[in-house]
C-alpha positions in Angstrom: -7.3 71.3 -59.7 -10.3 68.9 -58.4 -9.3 66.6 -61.7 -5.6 66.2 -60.1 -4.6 62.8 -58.3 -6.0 63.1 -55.0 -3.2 60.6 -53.1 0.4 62.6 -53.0 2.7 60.2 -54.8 -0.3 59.8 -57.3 0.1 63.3 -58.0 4.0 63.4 -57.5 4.1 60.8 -60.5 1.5 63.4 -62.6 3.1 66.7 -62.3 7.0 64.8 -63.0 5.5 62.9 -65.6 4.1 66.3 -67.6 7.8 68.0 -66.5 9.8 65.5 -68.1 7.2 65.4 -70.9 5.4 68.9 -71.9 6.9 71.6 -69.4 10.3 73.3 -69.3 9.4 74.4 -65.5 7.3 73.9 -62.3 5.9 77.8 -63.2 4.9 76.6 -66.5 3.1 73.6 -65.8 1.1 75.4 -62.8 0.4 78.5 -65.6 -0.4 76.4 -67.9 -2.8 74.2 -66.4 -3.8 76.5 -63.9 -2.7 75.2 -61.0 -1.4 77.2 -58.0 2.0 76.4 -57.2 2.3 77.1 -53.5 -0.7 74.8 -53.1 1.0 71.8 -55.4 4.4 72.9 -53.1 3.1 72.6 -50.1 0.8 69.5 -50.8 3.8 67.6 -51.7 5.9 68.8 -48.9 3.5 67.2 -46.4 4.3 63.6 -48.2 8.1 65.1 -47.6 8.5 65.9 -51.2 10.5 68.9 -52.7 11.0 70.6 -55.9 14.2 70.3 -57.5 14.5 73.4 -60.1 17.8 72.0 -61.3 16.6 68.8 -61.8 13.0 69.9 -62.7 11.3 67.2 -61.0 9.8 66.6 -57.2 11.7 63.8 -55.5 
């Protein structure tokens, strides 16, 4: 996780960019490059960011 955009919409623009790109779902990515979702969740909620499972992106 240390290689992962530090500032949130940085890292906002990352993880949508490899969901629209490489990963059918939030669970996915986070397995897959072994990230732990609550953190990534809860990280972007302080900026006042939320994942959107329909829309498979954080907005």
């Amino acid at each position: 996780m240390e290689n992962l955009p530090q500032d949130p919409f940085m890292l906002m623009s990352f993880i949508n960019m490899k969901l629209r790109d490489e990963y059918a779902s939030l669970d996915e990515l986070c397995a897959s490059l072994d990230i732990d979702r609550e953190w990534l969740v809860e990280r972007l909620a302080q900026a006042g960011m939320e994942y959107s499972e329909e829309n498979n992106k954080f907005w």
